[in-house]
C-alpha positions in Angstrom: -49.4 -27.0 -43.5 -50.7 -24.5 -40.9 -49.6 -27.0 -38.4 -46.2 -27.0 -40.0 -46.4 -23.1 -40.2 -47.3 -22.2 -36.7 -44.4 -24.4 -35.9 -42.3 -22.8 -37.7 -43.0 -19.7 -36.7 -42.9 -20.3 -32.9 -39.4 -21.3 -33.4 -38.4 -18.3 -34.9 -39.8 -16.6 -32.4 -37.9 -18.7 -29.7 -34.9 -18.2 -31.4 -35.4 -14.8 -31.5 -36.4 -14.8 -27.8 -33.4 -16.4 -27.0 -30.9 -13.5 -29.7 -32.7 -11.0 -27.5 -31.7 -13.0 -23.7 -28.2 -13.4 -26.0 -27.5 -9.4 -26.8 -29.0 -8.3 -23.2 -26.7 -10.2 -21.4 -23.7 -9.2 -24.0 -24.7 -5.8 -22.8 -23.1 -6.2 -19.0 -19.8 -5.9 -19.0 -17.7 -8.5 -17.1 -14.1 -8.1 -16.4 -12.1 -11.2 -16.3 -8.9 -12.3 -14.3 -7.4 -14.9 -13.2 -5.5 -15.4 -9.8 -3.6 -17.5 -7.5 -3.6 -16.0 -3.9 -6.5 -17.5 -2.5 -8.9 -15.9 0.0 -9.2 -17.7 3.5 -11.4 -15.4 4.7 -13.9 -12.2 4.1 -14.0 -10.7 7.9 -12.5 -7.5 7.2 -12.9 -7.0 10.5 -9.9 -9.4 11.0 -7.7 -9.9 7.9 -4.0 -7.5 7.2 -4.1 -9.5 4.0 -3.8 -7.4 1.1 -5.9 -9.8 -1.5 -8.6 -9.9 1.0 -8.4 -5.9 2.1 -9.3 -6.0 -2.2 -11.9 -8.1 -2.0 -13.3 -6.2 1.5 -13.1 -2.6 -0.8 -15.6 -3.6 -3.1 -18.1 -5.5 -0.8 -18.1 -3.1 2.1 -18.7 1.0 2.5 -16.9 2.8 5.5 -17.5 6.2 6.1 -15.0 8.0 3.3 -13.6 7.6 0.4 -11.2 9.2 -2.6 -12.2 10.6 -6.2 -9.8 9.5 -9.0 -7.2 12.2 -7.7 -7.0 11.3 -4.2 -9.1 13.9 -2.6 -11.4 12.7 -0.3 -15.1 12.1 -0.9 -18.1 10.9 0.9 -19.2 7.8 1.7 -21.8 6.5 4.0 -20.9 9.8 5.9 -21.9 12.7 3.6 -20.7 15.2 5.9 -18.3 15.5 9.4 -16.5 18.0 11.0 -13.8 18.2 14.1 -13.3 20.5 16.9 -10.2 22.5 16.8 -7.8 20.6 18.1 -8.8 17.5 15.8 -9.1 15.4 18.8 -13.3 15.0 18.3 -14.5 14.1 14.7 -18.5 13.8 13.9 -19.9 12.3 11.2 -23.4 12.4 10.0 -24.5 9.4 8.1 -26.6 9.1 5.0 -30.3 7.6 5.0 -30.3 5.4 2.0 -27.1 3.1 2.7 -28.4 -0.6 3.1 -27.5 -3.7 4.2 -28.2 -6.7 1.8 -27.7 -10.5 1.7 -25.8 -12.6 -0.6 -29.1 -13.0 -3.1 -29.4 -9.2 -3.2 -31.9 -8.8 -0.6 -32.1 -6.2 2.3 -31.4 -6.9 5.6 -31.2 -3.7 7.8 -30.3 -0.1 7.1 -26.9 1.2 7.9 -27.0 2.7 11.1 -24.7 5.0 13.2 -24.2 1.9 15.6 -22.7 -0.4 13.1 -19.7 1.7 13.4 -19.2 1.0 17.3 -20.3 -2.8 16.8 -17.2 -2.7 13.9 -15.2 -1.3 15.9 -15.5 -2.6 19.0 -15.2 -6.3 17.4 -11.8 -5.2 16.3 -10.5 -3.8 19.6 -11.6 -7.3 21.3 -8.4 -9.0 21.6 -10.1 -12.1 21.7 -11.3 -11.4 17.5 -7.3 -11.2 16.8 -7.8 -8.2 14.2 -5.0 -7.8 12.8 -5.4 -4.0 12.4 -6.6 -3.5 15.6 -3.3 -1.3 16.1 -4.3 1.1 13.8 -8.1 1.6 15.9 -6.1 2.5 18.6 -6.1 5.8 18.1 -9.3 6.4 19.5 -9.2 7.1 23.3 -8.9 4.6 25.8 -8.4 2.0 22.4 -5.6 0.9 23.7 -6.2 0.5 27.5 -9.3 -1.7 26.4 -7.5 -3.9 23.9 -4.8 -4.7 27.0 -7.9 -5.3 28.7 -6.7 -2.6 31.3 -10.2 -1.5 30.4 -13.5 -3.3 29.9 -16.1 -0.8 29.5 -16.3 -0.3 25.9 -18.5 2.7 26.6 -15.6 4.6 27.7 -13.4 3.9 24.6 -14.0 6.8 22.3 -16.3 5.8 20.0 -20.6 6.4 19.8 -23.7 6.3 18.1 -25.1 9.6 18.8 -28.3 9.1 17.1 -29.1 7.0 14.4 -27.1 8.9 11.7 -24.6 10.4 13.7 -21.1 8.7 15.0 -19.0 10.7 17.0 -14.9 9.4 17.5 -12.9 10.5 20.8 -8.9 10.2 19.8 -6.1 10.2 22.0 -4.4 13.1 20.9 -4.7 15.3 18.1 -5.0 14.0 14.8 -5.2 16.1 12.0 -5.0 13.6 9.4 -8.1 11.1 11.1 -10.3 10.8 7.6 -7.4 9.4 6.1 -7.4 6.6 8.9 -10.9 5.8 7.7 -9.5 4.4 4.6 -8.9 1.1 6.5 -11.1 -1.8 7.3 -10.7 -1.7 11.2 -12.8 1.4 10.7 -15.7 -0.2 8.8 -19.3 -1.2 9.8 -20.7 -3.9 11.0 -24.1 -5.3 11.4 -24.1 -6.1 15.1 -26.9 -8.3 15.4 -25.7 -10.4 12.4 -22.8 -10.9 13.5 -23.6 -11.9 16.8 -25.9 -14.8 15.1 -23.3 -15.9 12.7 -19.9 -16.2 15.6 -16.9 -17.7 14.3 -18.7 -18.4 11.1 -18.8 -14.7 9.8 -17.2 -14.2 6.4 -16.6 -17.6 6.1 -18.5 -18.4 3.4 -20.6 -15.9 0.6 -24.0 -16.0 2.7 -22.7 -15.7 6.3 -21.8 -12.1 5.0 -23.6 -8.6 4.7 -22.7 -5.9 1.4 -23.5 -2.4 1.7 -20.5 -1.9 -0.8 -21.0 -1.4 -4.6 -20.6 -5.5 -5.7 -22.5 -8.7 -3.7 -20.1 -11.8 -3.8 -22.6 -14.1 -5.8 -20.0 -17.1 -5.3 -16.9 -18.2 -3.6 -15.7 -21.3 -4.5 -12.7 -21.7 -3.2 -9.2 -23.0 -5.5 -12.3 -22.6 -8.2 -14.0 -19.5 -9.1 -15.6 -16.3 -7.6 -18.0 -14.3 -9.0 -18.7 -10.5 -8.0 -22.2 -9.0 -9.1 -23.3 -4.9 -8.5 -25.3 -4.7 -5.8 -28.7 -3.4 -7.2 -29.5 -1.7 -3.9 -26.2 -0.1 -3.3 -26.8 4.3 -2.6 -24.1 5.1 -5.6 -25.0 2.3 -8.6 -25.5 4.4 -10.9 -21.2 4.9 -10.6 -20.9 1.3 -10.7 -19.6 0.9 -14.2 -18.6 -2.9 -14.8 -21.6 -5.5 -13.7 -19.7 -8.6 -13.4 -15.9 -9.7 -12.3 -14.8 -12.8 -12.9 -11.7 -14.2 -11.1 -10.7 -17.7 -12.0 -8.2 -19.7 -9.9 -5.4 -21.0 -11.5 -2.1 -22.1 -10.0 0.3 -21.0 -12.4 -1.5 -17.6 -12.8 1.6 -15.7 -12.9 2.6 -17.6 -15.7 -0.1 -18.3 -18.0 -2.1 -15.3 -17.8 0.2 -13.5 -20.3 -1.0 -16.0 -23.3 -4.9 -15.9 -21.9 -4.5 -12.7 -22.4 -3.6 -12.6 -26.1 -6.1 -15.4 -26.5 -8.9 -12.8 -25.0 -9.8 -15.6 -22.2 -8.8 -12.6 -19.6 -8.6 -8.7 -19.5 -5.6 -8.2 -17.4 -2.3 -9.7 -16.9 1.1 -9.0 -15.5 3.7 -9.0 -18.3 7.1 -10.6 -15.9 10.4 -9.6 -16.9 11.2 -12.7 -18.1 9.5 -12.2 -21.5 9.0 -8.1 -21.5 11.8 -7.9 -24.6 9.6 -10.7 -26.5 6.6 -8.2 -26.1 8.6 -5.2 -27.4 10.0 -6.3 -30.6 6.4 -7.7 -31.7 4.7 -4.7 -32.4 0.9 -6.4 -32.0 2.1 -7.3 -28.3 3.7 -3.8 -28.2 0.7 -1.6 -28.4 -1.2 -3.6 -25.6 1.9 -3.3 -22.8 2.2 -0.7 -20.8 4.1 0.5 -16.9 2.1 0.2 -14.0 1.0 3.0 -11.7 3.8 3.5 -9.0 2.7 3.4 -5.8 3.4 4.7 -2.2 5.8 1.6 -0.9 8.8 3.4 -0.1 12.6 1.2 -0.8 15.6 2.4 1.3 18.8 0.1 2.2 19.1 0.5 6.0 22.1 0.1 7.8 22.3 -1.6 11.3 23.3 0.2 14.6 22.1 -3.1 16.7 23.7 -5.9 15.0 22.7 -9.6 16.2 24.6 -11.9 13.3 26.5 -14.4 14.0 30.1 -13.9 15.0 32.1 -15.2 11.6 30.2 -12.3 10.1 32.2 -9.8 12.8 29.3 -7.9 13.6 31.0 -5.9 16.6 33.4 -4.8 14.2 30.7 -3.6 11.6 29.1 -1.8 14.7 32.6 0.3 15.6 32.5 1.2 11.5 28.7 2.0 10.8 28.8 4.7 13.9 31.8 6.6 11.6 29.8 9.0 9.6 32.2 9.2 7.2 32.0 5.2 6.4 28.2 5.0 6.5 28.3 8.3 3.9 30.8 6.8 2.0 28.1 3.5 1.0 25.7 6.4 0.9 27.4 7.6 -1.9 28.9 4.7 -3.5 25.5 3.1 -4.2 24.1 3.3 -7.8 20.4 3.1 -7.6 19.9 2.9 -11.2 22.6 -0.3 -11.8 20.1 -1.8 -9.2 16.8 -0.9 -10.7 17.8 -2.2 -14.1 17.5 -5.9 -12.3 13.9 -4.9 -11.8 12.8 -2.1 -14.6 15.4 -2.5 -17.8 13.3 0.2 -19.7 12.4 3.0 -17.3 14.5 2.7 -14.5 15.0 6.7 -13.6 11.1 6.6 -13.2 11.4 4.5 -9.9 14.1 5.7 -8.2 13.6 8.1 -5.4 15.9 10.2 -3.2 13.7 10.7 0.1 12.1 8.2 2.0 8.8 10.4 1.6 7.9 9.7 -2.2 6.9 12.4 -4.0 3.2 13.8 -5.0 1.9 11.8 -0.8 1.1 15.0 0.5 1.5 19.2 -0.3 1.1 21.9 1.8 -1.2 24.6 -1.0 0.0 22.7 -4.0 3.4 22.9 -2.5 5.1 19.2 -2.7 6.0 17.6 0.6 9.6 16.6 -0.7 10.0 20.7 -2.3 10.0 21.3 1.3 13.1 23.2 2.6 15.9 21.4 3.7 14.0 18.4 1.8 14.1 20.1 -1.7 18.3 20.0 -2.1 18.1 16.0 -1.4 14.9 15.8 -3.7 17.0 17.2 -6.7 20.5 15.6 -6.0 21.1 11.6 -6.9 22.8 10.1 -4.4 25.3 8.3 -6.3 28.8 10.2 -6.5 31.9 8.7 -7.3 34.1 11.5 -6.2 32.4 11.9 -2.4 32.4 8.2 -2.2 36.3 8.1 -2.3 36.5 10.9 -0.8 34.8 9.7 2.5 36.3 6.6 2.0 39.3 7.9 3.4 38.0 10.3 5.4 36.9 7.1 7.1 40.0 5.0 6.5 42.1 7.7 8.7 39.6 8.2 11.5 39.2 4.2 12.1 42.5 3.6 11.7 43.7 1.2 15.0 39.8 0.6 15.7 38.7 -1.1 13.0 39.6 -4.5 11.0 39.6 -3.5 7.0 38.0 -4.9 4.7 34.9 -4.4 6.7 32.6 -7.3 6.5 29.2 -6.7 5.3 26.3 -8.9 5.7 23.4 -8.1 3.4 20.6 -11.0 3.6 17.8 -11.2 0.4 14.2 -12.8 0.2 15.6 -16.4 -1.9 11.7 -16.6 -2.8 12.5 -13.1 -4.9 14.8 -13.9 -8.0 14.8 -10.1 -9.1 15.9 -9.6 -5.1 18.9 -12.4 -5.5 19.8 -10.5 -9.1 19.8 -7.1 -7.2 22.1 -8.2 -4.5 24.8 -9.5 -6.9 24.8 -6.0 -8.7 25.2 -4.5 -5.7 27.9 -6.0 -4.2 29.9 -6.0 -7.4 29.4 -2.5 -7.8 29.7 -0.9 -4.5 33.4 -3.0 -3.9 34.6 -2.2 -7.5 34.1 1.7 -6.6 35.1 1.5 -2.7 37.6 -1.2 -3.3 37.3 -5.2 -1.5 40.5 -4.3 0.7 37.7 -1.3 2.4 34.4 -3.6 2.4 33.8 -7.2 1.9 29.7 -7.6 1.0 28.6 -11.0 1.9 25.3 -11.5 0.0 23.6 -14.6 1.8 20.1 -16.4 0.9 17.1 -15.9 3.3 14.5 -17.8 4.0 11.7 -17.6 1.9 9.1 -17.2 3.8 9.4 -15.5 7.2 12.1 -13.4 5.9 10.5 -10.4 7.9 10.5 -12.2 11.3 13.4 -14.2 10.9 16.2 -11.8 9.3 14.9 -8.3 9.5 13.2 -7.9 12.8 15.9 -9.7 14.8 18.8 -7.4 13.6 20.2 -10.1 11.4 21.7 -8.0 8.7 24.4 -5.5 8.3 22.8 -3.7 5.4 19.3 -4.8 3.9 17.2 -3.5 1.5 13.9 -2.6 3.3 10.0 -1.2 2.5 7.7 0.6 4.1 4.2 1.7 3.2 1.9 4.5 4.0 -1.2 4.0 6.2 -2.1 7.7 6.2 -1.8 10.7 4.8 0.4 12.4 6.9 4.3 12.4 6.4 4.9 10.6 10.2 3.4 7.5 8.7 6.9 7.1 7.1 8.7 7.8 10.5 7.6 4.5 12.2 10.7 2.2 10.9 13.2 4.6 12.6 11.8 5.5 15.5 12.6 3.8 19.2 9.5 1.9 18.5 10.6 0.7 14.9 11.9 -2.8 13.8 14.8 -2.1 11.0 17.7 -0.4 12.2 18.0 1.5 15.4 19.4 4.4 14.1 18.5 5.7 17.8 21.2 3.8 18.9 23.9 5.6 16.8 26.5 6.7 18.9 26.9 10.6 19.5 23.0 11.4 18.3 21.2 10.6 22.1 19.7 13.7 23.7 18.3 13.7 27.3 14.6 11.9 25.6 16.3 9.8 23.3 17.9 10.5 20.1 18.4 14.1 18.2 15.6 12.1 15.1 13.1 10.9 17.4 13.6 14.8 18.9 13.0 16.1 15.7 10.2 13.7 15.1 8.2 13.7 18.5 8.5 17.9 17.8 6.6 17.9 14.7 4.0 15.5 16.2 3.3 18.0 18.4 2.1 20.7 15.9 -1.1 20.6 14.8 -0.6 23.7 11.9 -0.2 21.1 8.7 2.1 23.7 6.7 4.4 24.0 10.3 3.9 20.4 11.3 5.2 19.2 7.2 8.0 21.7 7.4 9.5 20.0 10.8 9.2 16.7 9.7 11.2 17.3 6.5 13.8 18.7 9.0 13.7 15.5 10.7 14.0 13.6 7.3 16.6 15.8 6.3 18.5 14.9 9.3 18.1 11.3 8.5 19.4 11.0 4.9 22.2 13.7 5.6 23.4 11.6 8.5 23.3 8.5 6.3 21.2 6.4 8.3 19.7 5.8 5.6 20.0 5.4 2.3 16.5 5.7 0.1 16.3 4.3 -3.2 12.9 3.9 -4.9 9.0 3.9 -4.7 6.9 0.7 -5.5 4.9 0.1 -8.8 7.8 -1.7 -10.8 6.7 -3.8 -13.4 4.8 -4.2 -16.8 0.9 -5.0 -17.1 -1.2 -5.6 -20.1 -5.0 -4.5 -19.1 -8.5 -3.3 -19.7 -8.4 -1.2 -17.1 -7.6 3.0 -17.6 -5.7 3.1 -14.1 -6.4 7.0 -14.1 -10.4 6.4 -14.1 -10.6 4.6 -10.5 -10.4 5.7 -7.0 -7.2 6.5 -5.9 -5.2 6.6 -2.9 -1.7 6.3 -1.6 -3.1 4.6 1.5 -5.7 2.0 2.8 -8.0 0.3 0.4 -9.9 2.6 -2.1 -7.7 2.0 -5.0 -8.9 -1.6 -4.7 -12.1 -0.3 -5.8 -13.7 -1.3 -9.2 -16.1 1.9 -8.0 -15.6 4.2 -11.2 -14.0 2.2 -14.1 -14.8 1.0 -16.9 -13.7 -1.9 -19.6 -11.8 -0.4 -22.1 -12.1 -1.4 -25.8 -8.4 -2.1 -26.0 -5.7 -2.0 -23.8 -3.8 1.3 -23.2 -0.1 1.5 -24.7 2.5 2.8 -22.7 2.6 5.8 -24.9 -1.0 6.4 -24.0 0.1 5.7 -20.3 2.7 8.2 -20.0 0.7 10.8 -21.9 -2.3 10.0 -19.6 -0.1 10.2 -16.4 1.3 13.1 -17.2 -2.6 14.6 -17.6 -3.2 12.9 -14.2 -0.7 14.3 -12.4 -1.2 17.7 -13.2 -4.8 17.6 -13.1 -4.0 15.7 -9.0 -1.8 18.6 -8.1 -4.6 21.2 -9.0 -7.4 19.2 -7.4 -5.4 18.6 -3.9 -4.3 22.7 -3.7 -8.1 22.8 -4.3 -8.9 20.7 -1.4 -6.2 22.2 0.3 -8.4 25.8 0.5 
């Protein structure tokens, strides 16, 4: 019997042993998704893929980063400063950053020179970085990734001392941190590297963390597995121990149902079945809008047609250079019939009327787009029935003799986007039932799928095309890249009567407000030079990004945040919520967030 009794009582003690491993690992929290878009690689240092910028945010440190509002914060620099001109930035580095292994265990402090080893891997032209255009900011970046250069000791870039890294830039650059946000401006251990070649980020363990989560395994089309990193400076802000991502090839599609199953604790809700989640009032309360985000949406119209001849594209040429024509699309376009392809609930919440978006930047609380002569586009919809018509035959008069009517209209769409295809058909029908189809025939035509970019947009292949564009700083000439002499959409340089002695009267206005280093002077001209844009009808802007529906765990206003780079990829800062947030709680919350943003960036501003 004692036998029997000793027995019995070490199993209970086992069992209990093994309640207590049970509830301790119930304890760490794991947040679960599952995904498509796999990752072919995890050098940073190389990648312009946004999945694997995601996976870079929460594996690596670079010198800054952004609180939940979008002001920025340290990182592995604690503190910097610039000389006036903001040509010569210094940073001074923290002590307790590290460098660990796949298995958690340290490898090397980071050190001042892991900056120029990053960096100068990405200015190699022979590493193909994809961002290395970015890093060219920093003087002599350029001349040494052209190879017009080869000492890399004269690009400006060094380790002063062990926890100080100074940058050298071109020109002045006011708005420098907010370049930081980007991977080609991350570390790198330079003796690891050099020992692992082509093999780095490859795989899990030919990889060094110094970010807040170790990748504890990549397997491929299988599973991977992200773990907090135990040595990491900041863990005690590292509030969710474990993400799960599971591959699965129809993500997109079955995520929706693991979510009501609890088998996941995030999924995007498509448009397809957003009504069926409505009307059930269970499914109802665990829906909500995404965040919108900084992508700006404009249709641009072309001024360097190259389409082929049945589409009459010298003929759309003579018409788009009539301001009166290109105002009268301008004003014949209704945003909101278009949206409703994309957002049938809230589609006022997307639409925007300047190319900037609103709430990127502020000059002492003051809104970028509440700028004069920005603020009277900000608060006027585009759409008018009346001007339409009414520049409709302003235009019909003056291109009387020079121009065949209707004017033929080629407007290409993404067939690999069914919402895009849906769009274009609404827009056609709409814009010729206002303007009339004996003033302009809009040929919608299918796209490639993939390639679209390189083989419609890029080559002029379009009369009018709905475009994007996205930030990659914080500093409102981010947005003037697509229509400057340098830009790929639609040459509004070339617009006939707008050329100055250095090029046109926008890239004038633009290359004037480069110039200015003041940010409140330097804002002001370049919403003159927007201005100028939009009232010329060069362009015609039409929404931000964010569209969409999302059931999740996640309390989007808790994270990092930024309209640029890749902090807001960051799990840094969250934590699993008990139940998902409504879109009631949303809107409340983002309301909260907004105001509370606005508050903290005047803040900064001082």
């Amino acid at each position: 019997m004692k036998r029997y009794w000793l027995l019995f009582v070490c199993l209970v003690v086992m069992l209990c042993a093994a309640c207590s491993d049970d509830s301790s690992s119930e304890k760490k929290s794991e947040y679960r998704v599952v995904y498509s878009g796999e990752i072919k690689t995890l050098n940073y240092l190389k990648t312009s893929e946004t999945n694997e910028f995601a996976m870079a945010a929460n594996l690596v440190d670079g010198l800054i980063e952004y609180d939940k509002y979008g002001v920025v914060q340290p990182s592995i620099a604690k503190e910097w400063s610039s000389n006036d001109d903001a040509t010569v930035w210094t940073f001074k580095l923290r002590d307790d950053a590290k460098w660990v292994t796949h298995d958690g265990k340290e490898y090397a402090d980071v050190v001042a020179q892991d900056f120029v080893d990053g960096l100068h891997y990405v200015l190699d032209v022979k590493n193909e970085s994809s961002t290395a255009w970015i890093a060219t900011v920093v003087k002599n970046g350029e001349a040494f990734y052209n190879g017009d250069m080869t000492d890399f000791t004269k690009v400006g870039i060094k380790a002063i001392d062990e926890h100080t890294v100074e940058y050298t830039l071109e020109k002045p650059t006011p708005y420098f941190l907010s370049m930081l946000n980007y991977v080609c401006f991350f570390p790198v251990n330079g003796k690891f590297i050099a020992e692992k070649g082509d093999s780095f980020g490859t795989t899990n363990d030919n990889f060094l963390y110094n970010g807040s989560y170790i990748l504890d395994k990549f397997e491929p089309q299988n599973e991977r597995v992200l773990v907090k990193n135990d040595k990491y400076w900041d863990k005690n802000n590292v509030l969710i121990d474990r993400i799960r991502y599971k591959y699965n090839k129809e993500a997109a599609t079955v995520e929706p149902e693991l979510f009501l199953r609890g088998e996941v604790d995030s999924a995007i809700i498509p448009t397809s079945i957003i009504d069926e989640w409505f009307k059930d009032e269970k499914k109802k309360s665990q829906i909500r809008q995404t965040q919108n985000n900084f992508y700006t949406y404009f249709y641009a119209l072309n001024f360097n047609p190259q389409f082929d001849a049945e589409y009459e594209p010298d003929n759309w040429k003579k018409a788009v250079n009539n301001k009166d024509f290109r105002k009268s699309l301008f004003h014949a376009f209704d945003r909101e019939s278009a949206m409703l392809t994309l957002e049938p609930y809230n589609p006022k919440d997307l639409l925007s009327n300047t190319i900037t978006p609103k709430n990127f930047v502020n000059v002492e609380g003051v809104d970028y787009t509440q700028l004069a002569p920005l603020a009277d586009i900000t608060k006027n919809d585009s759409f008018n029935k009346e001007k339409a018509l009414e520049y409709k035959e302003k235009a019909k008069k003056a291109l009387e003799g020079k121009v065949t009517f209707p004017v033929k209209v080629l407007m290409p769409y993404n067939s690999g986007m069914p919402d895009w295809a849906n769009r274009s058909q609404v827009v056609k029908q709409q814009i010729e039932r206002l303007l009339g189809t004996d003033y302009v025939d809009i040929i919608i035509e299918a796209g490639p799928s993939t390639g679209f970019l390189s083989e419609v947009r890029k080559p002029g292949k379009f009369a009018l095309l709905e475009a994007n564009w996205g930030p990659d700083y914080a500093d409102p000439s981010t947005y003037t890249d697509p229509f400057t002499a340098e830009g790929t959409y639609n040459k509004p340089e070339l617009a006939e009567g707008y050329t100055e002695a250095n090029g046109s009267k926008y890239q004038s206005l633009v290359d004037e407000a480069n110039a200015t280093i003041d940010t409140a002077k330097r804002y002001e001209l370049f919403a003159k030079a927007e201005s100028f844009l939009i009232d010329e009808a060069f362009v015609i802007p039409y929404s931000v990004g964010g569209s969409g529906y999302v059931a999740s765990k996640l309390n989007p206003f808790e994270g990092q945040y930024s309209p640029f780079g890749v902090t807001s990829e960051k799990f840094k800062g969250q934590q699993i919520l008990d139940k998902p947030m409504s879109n009631d709680e949303f809107k409340a919350a983002l309301t909260k967030w907004e105001q509370e943003r606005a508050d903290a960036l005047a803040k900064a501003a001082k």
